[in-house]
C-alpha positions in Angstrom: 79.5 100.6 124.1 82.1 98.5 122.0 84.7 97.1 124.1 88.6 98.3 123.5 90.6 95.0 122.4 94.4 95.3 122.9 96.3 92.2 120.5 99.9 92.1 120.3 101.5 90.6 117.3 105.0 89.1 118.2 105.3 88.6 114.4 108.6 86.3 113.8 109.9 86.7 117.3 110.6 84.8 120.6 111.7 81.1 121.4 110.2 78.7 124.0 112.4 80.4 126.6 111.7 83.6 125.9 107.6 83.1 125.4 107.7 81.5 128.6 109.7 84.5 130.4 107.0 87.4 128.2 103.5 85.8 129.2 105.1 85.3 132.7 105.9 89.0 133.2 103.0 89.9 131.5 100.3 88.3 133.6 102.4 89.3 136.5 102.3 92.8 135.4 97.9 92.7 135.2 98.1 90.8 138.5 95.8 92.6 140.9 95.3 95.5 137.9 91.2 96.3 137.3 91.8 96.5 133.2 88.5 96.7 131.4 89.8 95.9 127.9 90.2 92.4 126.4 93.9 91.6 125.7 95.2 88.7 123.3 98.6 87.6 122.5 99.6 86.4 118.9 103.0 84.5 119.0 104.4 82.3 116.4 103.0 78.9 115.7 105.7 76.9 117.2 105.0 78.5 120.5 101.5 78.2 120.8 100.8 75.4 122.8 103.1 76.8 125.4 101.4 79.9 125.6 98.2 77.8 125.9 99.4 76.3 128.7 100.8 79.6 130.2 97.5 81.5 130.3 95.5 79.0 131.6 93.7 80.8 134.6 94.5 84.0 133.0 92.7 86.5 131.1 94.6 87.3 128.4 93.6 85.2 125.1 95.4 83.2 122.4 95.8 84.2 119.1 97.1 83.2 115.6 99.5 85.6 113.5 98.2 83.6 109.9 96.1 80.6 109.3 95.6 78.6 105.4 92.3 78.2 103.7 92.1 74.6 103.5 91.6 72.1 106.3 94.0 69.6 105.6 96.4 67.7 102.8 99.6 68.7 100.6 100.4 72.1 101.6 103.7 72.0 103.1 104.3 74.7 105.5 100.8 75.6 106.4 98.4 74.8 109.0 95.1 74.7 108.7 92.4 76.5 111.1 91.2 73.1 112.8 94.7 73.0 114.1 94.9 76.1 115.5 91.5 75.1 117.4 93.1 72.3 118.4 96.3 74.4 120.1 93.4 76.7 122.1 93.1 79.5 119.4 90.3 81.7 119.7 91.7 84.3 116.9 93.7 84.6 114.1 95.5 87.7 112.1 94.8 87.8 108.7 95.8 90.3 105.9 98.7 91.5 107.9 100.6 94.2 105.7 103.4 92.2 106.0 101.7 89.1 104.3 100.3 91.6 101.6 103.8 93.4 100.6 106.4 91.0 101.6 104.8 87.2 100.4 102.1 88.6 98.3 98.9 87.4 99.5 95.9 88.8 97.3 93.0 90.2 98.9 91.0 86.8 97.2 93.7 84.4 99.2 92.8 86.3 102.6 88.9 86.2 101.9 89.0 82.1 101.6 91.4 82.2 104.8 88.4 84.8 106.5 85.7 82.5 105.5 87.9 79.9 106.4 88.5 81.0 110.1 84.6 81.5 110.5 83.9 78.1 109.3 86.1 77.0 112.2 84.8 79.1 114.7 87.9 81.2 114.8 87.5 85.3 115.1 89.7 86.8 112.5 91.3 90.4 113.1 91.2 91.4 109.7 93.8 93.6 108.7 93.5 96.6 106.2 96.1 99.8 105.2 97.5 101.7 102.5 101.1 102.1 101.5 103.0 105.5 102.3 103.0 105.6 98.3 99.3 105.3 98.2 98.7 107.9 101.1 100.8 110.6 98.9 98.5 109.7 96.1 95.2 110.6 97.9 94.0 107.3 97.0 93.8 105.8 100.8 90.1 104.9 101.1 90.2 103.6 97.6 92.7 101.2 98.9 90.8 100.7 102.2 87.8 100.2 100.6 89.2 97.5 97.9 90.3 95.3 100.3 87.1 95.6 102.9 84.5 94.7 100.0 87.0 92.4 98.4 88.2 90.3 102.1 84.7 90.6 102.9 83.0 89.4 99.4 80.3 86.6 99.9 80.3 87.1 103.7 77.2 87.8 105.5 76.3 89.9 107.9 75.5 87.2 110.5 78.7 85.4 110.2 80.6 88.1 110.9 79.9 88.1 114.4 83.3 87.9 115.7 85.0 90.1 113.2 87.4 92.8 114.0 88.9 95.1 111.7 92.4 96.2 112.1 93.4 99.5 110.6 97.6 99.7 109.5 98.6 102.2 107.9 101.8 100.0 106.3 103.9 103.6 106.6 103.5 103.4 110.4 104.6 100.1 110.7 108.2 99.3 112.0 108.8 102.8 111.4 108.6 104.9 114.2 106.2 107.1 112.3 102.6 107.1 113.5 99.6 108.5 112.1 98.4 111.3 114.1 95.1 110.9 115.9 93.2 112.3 113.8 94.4 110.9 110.7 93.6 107.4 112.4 90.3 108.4 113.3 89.5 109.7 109.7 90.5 106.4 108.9 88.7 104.5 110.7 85.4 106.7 110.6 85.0 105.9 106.9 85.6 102.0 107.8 82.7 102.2 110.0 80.6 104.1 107.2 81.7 101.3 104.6 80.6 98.5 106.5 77.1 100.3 107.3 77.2 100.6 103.6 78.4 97.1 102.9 76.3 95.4 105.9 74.0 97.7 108.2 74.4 101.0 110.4 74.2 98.2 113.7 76.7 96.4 112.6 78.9 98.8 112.1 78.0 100.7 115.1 78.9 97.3 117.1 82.1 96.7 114.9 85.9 96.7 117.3 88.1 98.2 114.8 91.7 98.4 116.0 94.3 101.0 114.9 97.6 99.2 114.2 100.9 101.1 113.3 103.8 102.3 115.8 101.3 101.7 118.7 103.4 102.2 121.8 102.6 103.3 125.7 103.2 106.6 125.0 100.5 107.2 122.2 98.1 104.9 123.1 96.2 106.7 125.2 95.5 109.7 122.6 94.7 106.9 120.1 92.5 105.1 122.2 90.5 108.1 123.1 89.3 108.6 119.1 85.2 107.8 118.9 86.3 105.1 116.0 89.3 103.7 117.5 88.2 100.8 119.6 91.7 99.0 120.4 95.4 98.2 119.0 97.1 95.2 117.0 100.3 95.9 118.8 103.9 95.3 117.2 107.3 95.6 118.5 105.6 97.0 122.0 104.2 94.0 123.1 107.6 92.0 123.1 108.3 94.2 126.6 105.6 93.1 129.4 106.1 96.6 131.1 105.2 98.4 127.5 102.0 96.2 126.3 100.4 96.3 129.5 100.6 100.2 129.8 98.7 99.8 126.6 96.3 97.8 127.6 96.1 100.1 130.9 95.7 103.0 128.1 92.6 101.1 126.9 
């Protein structure tokens, strides 16, 4: 049975002060709570070591909301995945919608940063979704579908260990809106059909593939109950302790 993995993207959010206050609460909130799904935090890079430091003793795991392809030299602005080893990283966001739309990242760019990651022994959460333009189209596993075989192009089975796919419907995101259960789980059934295409039907069946989009405490338990929905990349819900950990309690 694949276990449900709860990650919550803080996206561009939170100073020292205030990381230090939200992992506090948080792992105040799980004390003493028997949760049976794995939960990471993703906050921005400058806050990283401090949540390192934070979690120590804790169950909750580190994260990375973006990481670059190469491992070191004249990139300014970047940082590479050795560094985010370095920090205590154990995964790393990639393909966010928001890195697709809004600073145009190609499905080859997040590919080298997937390969990338695995080099470095980071696990990516690999994100994939169409736009609400694309949905009205019909064409939403087309889109899914491109950017699997395309972020996933020269990547073997094997080294895919540690994958997870995250599902974001980029309509659902920020929105309010949500997909309904069922649309999710449509969703994410023909992902897991893909990669048994793309890879094998055990793969696949052993794949986490998280539904991102709106997640909040509310919904996340109907979510959470769909047969292909195996977790959450959580937005603006994990920058509340009380909210996030409901979700995690959902899982």
């Amino acid at each position: 049975m694949r276990k449900k993995i709860i990650a919550g993207n803080w996206k561009m959010n939170n100073d020292i002060s205030a990381t230090v206050n939200l992992i506090s609460e948080i792992k105040k909130e799980l004390s003493g709570k028997n949760v049976n799904a794995d939960a990471i935090v993703c906050p921005p890079f400058i806050n990283l070591e401090t949540a390192k430091a934070l979690l120590k003793d804790s169950p909750v795991k580190l994260g990375a909301q973006n990481v670059y392809f190469e491992e070191s030299g004249a990139f300014t602005g970047e940082i590479s995945p050795s560094m985010l080893k370095s920090v205590g990283c154990e995964f790393v966001i990639l393909g966010h919608s928001e890195r697709r739309t809004i600073l145009g990242e190609s499905d080859q760019i997040i590919n080298k940063k997937i390969k990338a990651s695995i080099k470095n022994l980071l696990k990516p959460i690999f994100c994939v979704g169409e736009t609400l333009e694309e949905r009205e189209k019909g064409v939403t596993f087309k889109i899914i579908e491109r950017q699997i075989r395309n972020g996933l192009e020269g990547i073997s089975e094997s080294e895919l260990e540690n994958l997870i796919v995250a599902y974001e419907p980029v309509w659902a995101i920020g929105t309010g809106k949500n997909a309904t259960p069922q649309q999710a789980q449509e969703v994410h059934q023909f992902i897991r059909g893909l990669i048994a295409k793309i890879y094998s039907q055990n793969f696949a069946d052993q794949l986490v593939i998280q539904y991102g989009g709106s997640v909040k405490a509310d919904n996340a338990k109907e979510l959470l109950s769909q047969p292909d929905i195996d977790g959450a990349l959580v937005g603006g819900a994990c920058l509340k302790a009380e909210s996030f950990v409901k979700i995690i309690e959902a899982a």
